[in-house]
N, C-alpha and C positions, 0 to 999 in steps of 0.2 A: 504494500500500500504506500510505502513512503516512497516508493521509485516511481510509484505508477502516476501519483495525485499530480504532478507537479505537470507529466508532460500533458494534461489533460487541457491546460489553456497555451498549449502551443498554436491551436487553429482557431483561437478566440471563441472557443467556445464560454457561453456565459453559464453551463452546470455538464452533469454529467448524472446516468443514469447508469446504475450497476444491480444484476441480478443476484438474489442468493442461490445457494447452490441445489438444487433441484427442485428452481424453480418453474422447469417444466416437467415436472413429473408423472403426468398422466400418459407421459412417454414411458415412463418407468415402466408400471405394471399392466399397460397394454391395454385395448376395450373394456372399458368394463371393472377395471383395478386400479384404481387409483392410489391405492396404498403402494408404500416401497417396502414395506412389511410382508414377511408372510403370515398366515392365517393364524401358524403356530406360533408365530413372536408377538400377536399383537397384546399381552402384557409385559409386553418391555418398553410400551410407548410411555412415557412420561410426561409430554406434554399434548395438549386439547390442538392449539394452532400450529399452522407453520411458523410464524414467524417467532416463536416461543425457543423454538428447535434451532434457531439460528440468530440466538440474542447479540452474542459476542461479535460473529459477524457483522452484524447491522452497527452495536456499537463501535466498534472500529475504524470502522466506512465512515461514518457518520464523523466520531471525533478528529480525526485523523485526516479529512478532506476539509 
């Protein structure tokens, strides 16, 4: 992040949009599965949303850009 933020206003851009990581996941588990879980793991989910899942990331992004 700290290599990346910087060249981001090299073409005068005025922000930048950055995805968390699977954040297309309905590619994951195919029609119909949207889970990246299997059937048998899903008591090892901890958290309700995505973006729970991916707190650190976002704050990172976030304080750091």
């Amino acid at each position: 992040m700290r290599r990346a933020v910087p060249t981001f206003a090299l073409s005068g851009a005025a922000g930048f949009e950055i995805a968390p990581p699977l954040a297309r996941k309905e590619c994951a588990g195919g029609p119909g599965r949207p889970s990246i879980f299997a059937a048998a793991h899903q008591d090892k989910i901890w958290c309700r949303w995505d973006f729970e899942r991916y707190w650190l990331f976002n704050l990172l992004w976030g304080r750091l850009s």
